[in-house]
C-alpha positions as CSV (number, residue, x, y, z in Angstrom):
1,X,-8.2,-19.7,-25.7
2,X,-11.0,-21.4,-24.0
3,X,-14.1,-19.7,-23.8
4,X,-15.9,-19.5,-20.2
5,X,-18.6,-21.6,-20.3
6,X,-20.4,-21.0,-16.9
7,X,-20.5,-18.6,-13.8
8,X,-18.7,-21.3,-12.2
9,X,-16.0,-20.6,-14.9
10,X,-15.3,-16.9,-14.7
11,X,-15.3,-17.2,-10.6
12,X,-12.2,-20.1,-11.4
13,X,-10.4,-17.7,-13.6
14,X,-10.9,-15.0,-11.5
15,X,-9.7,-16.8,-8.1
16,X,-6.7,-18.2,-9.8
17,X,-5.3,-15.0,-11.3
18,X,-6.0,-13.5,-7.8
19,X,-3.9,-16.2,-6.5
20,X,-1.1,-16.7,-8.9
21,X,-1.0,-12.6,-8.4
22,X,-1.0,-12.7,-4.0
23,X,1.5,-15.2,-4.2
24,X,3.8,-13.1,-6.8
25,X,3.2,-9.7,-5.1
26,X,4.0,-11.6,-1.1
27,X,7.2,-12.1,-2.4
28,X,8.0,-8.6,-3.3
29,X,6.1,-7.7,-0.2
30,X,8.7,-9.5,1.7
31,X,11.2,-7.0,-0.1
32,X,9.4,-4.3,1.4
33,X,8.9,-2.8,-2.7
34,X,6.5,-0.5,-3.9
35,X,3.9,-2.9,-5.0
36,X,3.3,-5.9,-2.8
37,X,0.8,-8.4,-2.4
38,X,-2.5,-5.7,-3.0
39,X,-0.8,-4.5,-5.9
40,X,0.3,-7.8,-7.4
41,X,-3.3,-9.0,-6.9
42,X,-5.3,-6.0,-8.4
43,X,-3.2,-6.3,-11.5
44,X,-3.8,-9.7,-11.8
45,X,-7.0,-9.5,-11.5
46,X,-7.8,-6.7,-13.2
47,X,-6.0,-8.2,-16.5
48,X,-8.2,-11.5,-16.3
49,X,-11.7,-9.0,-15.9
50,X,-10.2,-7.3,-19.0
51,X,-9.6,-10.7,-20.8
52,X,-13.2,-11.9,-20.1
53,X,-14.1,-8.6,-20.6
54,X,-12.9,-8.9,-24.4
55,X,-13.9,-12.3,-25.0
56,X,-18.1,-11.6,-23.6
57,X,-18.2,-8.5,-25.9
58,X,-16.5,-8.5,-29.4
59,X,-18.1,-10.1,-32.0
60,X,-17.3,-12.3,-35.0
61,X,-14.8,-10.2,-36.5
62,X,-13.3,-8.8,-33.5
63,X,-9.9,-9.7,-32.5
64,X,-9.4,-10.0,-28.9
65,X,-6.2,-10.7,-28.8
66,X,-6.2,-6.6,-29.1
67,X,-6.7,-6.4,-25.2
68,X,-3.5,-8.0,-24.8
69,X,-1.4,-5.4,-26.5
70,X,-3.7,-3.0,-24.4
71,X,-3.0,-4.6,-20.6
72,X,1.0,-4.8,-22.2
73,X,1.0,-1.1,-22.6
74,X,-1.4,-0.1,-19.7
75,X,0.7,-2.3,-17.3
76,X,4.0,-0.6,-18.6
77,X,3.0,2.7,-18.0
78,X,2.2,1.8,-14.6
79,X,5.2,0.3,-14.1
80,X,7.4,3.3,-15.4
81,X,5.9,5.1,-12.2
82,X,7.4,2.8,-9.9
83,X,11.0,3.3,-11.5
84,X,13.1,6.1,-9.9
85,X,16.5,7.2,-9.9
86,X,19.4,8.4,-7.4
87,X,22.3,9.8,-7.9
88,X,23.5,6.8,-8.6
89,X,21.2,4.1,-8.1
90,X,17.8,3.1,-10.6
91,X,15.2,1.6,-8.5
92,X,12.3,-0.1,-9.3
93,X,12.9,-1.8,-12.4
94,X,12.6,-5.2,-10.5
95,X,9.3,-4.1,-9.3
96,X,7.8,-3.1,-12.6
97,X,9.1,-6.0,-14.1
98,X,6.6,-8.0,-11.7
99,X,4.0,-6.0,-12.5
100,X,4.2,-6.5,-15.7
101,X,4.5,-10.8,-14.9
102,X,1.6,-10.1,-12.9
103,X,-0.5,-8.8,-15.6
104,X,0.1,-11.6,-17.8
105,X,-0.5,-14.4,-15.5
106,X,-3.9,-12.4,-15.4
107,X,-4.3,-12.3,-18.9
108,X,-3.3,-16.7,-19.0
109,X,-5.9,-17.1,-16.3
110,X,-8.4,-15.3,-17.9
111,X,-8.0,-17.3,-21.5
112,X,-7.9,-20.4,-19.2
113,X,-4.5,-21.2,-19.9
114,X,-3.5,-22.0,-15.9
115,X,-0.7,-24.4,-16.4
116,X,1.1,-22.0,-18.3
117,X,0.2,-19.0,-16.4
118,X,1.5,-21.5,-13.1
119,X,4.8,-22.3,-14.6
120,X,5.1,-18.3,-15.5
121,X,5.4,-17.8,-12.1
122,X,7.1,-21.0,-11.1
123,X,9.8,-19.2,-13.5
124,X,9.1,-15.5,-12.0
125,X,9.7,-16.7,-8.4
126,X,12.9,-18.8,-9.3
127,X,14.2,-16.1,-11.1
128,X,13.4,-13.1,-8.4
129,X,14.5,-15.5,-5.2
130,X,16.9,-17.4,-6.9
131,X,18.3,-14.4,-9.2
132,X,18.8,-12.4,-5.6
133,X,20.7,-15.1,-3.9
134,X,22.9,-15.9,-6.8
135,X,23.6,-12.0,-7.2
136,X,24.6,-11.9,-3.1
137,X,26.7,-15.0,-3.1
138,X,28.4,-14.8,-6.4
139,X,29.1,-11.2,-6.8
140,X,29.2,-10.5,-3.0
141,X,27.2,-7.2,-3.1
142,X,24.0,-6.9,-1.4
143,X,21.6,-4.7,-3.9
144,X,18.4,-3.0,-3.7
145,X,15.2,-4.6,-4.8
């Protein structure tokens, strides 16, 4: 974890998890899911003002890595509300599942940890691009996001 140091700082952290999180959430937006680019973003964001949040105001024997646990939990429940079922289809679950990407590369950004948080979603968009077109040419189905 690096602590911010400056203004300068915490405007970085928070422009890069706003960022990593638009760029996440247009992809989904050009699945036409739930949660697109807005969505995306305000998680994102929202888990770095949280990080910063924790670092600026526990003290010397606080552990902040609690927050963590707490966006984890927070984000899931909000994802569970964007998971529905058919009769015989479960949607959703590829759209919570971003959310909850989203709210960690929030979390990286807001410890400073941006190469890690960039190859997070290097990894989220090969697997949700690449994962689609591998499931639509090798299984020959076409299925919902």
């Amino acid at each position: 974890m690096i602590e911010p140091t400056s203004y300068t700082d915490i405007i970085i952290r928070l422009l890069v998890s706003l960022a990593l999180g638009a760029i996440l959430g247009f992809e989904r937006e050009t699945k036409e899911t739930a949660a697109g680019l807005r969505t995306h973003s305000l998680v994102a964001v929202g888990a770095t003002m949280f990080t910063l949040a924790s670092m600026f105001f526990s003290g010397p024997n606080v552990d902040i890595s609690r927050i963590a646990g707490q966006i984890v939990l927070g984000i899931g429940f909000i994802g569970a509300g964007v998971i529905y079922k058919s009769k015989t289809h479960v949607f959703g679950l590829t759209t919570a599942a971003s959310l909850w990407i989203a709210a960690g590369l929030g979390l990286l950004a807001g410890i400073g940890q941006f190469f890690i948080a960039a190859m997070g979603l290097v990894i989220a968009l090969f697997v949700l691009i690449g994962g689609l077109y591998l499931e639509n040419k090798m299984l020959h189905k076409k299925k919902p996001c």
